[in-house]
C-alpha positions as CSV (number, residue, x, y, z in Angstrom):
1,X,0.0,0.0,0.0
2,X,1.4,3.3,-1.4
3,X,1.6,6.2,1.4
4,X,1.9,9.6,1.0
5,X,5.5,11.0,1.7
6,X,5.0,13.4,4.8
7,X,7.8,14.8,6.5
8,X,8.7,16.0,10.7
9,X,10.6,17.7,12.5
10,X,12.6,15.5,15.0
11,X,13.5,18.2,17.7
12,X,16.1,17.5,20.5
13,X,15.4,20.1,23.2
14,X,19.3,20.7,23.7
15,X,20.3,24.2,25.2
16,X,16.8,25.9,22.9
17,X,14.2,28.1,25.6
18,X,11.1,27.4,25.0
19,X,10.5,30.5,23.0
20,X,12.7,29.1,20.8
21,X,11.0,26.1,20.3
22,X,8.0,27.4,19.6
23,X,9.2,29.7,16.9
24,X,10.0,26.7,15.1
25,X,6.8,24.7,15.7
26,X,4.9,27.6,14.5
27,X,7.0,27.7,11.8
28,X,6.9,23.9,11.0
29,X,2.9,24.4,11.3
30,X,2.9,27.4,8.6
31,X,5.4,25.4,6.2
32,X,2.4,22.0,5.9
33,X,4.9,19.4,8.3
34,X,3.3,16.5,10.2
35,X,4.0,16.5,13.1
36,X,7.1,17.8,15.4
37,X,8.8,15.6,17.8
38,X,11.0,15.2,20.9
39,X,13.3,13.5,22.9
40,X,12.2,11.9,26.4
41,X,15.4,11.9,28.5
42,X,17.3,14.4,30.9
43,X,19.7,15.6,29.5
44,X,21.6,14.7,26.2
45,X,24.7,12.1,27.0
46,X,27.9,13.6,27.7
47,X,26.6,17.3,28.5
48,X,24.0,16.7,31.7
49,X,24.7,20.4,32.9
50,X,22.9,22.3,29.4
51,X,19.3,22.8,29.5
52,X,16.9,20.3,28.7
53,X,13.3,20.3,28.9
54,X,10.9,17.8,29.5
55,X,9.2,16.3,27.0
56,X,5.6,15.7,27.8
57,X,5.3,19.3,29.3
58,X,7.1,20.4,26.2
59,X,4.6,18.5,24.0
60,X,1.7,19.7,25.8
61,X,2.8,23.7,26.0
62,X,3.2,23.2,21.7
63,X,0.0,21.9,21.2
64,X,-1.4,24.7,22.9
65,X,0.6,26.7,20.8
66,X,-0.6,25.2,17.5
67,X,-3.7,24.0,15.8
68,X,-3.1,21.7,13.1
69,X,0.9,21.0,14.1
70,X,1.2,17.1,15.3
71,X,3.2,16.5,18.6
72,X,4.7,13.2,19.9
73,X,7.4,11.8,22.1
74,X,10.3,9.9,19.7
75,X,10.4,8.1,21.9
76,X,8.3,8.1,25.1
77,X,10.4,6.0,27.8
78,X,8.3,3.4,29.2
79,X,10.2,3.1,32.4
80,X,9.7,7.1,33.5
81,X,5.8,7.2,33.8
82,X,3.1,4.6,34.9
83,X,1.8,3.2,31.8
84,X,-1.7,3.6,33.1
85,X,-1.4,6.7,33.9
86,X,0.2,8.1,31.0
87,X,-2.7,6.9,29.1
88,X,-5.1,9.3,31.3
89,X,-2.1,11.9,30.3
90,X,-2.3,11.0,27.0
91,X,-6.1,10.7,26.4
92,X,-6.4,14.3,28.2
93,X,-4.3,16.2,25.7
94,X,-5.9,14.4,22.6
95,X,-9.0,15.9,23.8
96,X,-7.2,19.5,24.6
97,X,-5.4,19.3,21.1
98,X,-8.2,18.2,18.8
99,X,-6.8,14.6,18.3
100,X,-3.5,15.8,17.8
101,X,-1.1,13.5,19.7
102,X,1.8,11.1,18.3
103,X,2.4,7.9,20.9
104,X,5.7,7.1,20.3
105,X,6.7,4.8,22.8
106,X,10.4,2.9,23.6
107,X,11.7,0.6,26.1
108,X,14.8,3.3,27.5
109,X,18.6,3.3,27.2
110,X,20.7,5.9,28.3
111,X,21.4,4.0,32.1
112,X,23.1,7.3,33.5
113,X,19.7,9.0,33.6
114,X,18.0,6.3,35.1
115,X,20.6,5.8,37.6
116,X,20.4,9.6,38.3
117,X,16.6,10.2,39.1
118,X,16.3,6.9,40.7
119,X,15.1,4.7,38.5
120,X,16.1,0.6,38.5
121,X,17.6,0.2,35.1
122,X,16.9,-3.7,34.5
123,X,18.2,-5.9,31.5
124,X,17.2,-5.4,27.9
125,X,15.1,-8.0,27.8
126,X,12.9,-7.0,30.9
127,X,12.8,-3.8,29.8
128,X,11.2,-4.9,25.9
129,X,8.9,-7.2,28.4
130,X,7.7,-4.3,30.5
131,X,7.0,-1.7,27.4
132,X,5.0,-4.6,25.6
133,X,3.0,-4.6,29.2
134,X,2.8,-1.2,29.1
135,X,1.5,-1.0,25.3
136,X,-1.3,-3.5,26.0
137,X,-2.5,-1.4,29.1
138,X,-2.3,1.6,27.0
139,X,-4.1,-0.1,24.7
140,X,-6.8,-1.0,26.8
141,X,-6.9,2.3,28.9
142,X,-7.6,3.7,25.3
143,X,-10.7,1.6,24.4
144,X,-12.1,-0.1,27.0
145,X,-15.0,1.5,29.1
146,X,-13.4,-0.9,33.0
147,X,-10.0,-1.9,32.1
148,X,-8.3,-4.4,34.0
149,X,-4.8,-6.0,33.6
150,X,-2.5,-8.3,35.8
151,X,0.9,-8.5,34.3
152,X,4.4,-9.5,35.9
153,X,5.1,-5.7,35.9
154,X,2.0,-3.4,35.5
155,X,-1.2,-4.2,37.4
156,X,-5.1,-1.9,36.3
157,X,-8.3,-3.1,37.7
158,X,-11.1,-1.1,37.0
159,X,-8.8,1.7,35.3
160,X,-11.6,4.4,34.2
161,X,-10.4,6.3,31.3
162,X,-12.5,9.1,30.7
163,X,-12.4,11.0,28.9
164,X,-11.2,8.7,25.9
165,X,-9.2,9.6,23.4
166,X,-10.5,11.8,20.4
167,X,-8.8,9.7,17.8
168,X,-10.7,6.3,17.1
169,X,-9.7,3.7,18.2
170,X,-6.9,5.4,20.0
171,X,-4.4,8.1,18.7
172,X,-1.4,6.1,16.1
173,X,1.0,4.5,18.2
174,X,4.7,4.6,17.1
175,X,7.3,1.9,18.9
176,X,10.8,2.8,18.0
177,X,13.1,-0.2,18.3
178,X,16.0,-2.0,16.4
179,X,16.2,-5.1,18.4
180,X,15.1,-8.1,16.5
181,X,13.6,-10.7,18.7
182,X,11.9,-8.8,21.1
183,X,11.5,-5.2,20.3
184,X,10.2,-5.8,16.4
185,X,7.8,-8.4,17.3
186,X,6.3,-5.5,19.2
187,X,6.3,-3.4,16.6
188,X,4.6,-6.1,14.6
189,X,2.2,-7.1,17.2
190,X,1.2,-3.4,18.2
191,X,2.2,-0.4,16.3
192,X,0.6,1.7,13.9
193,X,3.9,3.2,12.9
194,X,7.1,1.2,13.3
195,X,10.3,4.4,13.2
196,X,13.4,3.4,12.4
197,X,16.3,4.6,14.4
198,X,18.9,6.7,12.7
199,X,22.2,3.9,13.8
200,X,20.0,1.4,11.5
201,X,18.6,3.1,8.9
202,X,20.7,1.7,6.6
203,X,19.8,-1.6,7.5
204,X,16.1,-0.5,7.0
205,X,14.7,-3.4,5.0
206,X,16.6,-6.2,6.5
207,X,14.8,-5.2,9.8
208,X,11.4,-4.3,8.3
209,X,11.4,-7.9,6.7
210,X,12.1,-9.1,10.6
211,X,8.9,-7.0,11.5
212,X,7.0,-9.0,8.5
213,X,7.8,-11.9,9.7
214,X,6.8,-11.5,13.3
215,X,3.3,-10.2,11.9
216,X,2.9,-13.7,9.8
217,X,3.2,-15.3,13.1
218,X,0.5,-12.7,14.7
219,X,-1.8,-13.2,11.6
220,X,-1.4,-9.6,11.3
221,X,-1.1,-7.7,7.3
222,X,2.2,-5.8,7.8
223,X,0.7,-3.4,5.8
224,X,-0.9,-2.1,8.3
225,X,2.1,-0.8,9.8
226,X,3.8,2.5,8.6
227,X,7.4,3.3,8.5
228,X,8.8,6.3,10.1
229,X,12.7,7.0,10.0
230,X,14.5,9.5,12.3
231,X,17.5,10.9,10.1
232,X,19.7,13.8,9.7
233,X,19.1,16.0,7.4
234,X,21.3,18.1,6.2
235,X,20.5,20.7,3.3
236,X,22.5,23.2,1.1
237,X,20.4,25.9,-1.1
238,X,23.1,24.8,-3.4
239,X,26.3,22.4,-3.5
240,X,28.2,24.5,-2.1
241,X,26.3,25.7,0.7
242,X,26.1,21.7,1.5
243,X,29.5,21.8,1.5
244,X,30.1,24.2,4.1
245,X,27.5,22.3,5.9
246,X,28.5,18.8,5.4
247,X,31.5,18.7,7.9
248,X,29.9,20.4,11.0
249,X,27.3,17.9,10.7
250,X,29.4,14.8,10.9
251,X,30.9,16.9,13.7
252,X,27.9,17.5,15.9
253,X,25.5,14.9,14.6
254,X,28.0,11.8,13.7
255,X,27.3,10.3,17.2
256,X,23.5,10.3,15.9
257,X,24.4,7.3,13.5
258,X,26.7,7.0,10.1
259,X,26.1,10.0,8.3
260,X,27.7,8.8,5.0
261,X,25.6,5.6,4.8
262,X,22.1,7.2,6.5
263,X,21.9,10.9,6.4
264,X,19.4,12.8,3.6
265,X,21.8,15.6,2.1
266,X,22.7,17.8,-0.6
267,X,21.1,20.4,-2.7
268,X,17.5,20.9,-3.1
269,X,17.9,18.4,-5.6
270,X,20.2,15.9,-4.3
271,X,18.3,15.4,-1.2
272,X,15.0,15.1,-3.2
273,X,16.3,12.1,-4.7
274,X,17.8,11.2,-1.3
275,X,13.9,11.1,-0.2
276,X,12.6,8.9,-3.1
277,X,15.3,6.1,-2.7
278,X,14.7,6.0,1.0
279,X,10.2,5.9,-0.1
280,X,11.4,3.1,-2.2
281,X,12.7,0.8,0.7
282,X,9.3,1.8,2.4
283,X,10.0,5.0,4.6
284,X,6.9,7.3,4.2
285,X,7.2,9.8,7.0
286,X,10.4,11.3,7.8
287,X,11.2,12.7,11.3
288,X,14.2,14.9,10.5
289,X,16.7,16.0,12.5
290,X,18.2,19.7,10.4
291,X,21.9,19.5,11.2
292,X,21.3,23.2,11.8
293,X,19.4,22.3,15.0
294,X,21.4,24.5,17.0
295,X,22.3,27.1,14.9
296,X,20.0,30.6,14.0
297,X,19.8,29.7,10.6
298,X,17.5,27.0,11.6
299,X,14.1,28.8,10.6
300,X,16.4,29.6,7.1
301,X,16.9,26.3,6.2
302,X,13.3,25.3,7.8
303,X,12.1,28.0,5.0
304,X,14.6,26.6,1.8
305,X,13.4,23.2,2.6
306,X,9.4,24.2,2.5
307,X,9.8,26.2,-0.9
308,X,12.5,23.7,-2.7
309,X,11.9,20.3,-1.5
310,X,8.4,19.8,-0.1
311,X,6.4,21.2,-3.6
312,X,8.5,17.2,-5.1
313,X,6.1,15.7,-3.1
314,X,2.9,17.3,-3.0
């Protein structure tokens, strides 16, 4: 099944005010993206001291702030917030935003954080157990009237939900996740959207044919499923101006993932066709992260993009 190609605006938090961040959500609204998205962690790795915003009061204060503009978490960590109970948080701001919310939801990582607000940080593999608890009471928090649940992790009995959410049956849910065995037979179990992290993108159809065969074995059509990709982006109104650009970005971004095998880049142009090979291996929304993130020519490049390379795909 054919998708339209829609494009986001991954947005790590990093050192930006929150005036700042709304500039460029209104902006991103004006311009026709999807959605907008952010990071749920602390801080970012290596630089806990720089300002950092949370992510769900973040999310919130933009959809107040827009009125067509998605907003999601990319991803949500499962571990910081009772899943029940982020379902009531999640089911209240559909209603405030018009049925506007992403649920992107992931099983958490970065063990400093964790370590540092208190959290147990348990194996992989109980942690991929305790999100798929977590996505099933979610689930049912969404659409059933009396919910109950008894799980080896998360417990509901008689969980009232009400309000319920304004998207039917439940706003999309988005799992990001790499892991094979455990993680992607999530995804094909109970995602609407499966995203892609940017280490793997290269690797992009290997593991979406791991999440097709996990939905054989659910009976599920894995077309069903949408793919999402967070990748850098970075853009040059011409060559040269890429070129400026293109070494910076490996600088600040390069921890991200492999730039030379995943990144969209170039010219107008270039990264057009950059777009349509990545469609072609299934990607239909793009949650980009502008290697100008952190720069003021952000909104300048959030400008060249909407005029040269959005009209391609319209």
């Amino acid at each position: 099944m054919a998708r339209k190609i829609q494009f986001a605006l991954f947005q790590p938090q990093v050192g930006l005010n929150f005036t700042a961040l709304k500039e460029r959500a209104l902006a991103a609204e004006e311009y026709g993206f999807h959605s907008m998205w952010f990071p749920d962690h602390m801080w970012v790795r290596g630089i806990p001291q720089m300002d950092y915003l949370e992510s769900w009061t973040l999310m919130t204060s933009i959809a107040a702030a827009t009125s067509r503009l998605r907003v999601g978490g990319l991803v949500l960590c499962n571990s910081f917030r009772n899943p029940a109970f982020l379902a009531k948080m999640v089911a209240t701001l559909d209603n405030i935003s018009n049925g506007r919310v992403e649920v992107g939801l992931g099983a958490g990582w970065m063990d400093e954080e964790y370590k540092a607000y208190g959290y147990e940080f348990p194996s992989g593999g109980v942690r991929a157990n305790q999100l798929k608890e977590g996505v099933e009471i979610i689930k049912k928090m969404f659409t059933e009237e009396k919910p109950s649940y008894a799980g080896k992790y998360f417990t509901i009995d008689g969980a009232y939900n009400n309000p319920k959410p304004v998207q039917k049956p439940h706003p999309p849910i988005t799992i990001g996740a790499a892991a094979e065995q455990k993680m992607l037979k999530l995804v094909a179990q109970h995602a609407d959207r499966w995203n892609c992290p940017a280490a793997v993108a290269h690797r992009v159809e290997k593991k979406w044919q791991v999440v097709v065969e996990h939905c054989k074995a659910f009976g599920r059509n894995p077309e069903e499923i949408e793919i999402s990709e967070q990748v850098v982006a970075v853009l040059g109104k011409d060559k040269a101006d890429f070129e400026r650009k293109w070494p910076m970005a490996k600088q600040t971004l390069g921890r991200l993932a492999d730039l030379d095998k995943t990144s969209l880049r170039g010219d107008p142009a270039g990264f057009i066709e950059g777009v349509k090979e990545k469609n072609r291996k299934g990607v239909s929304l793009f949650c980009m992260v502008l290697s100008d993130i952190a720069q003021d020519d952000f909104l300048n490049t959030l400008k060249l993009f909407a005029q040269e390379v959005m009209p391609a795909f319209r």
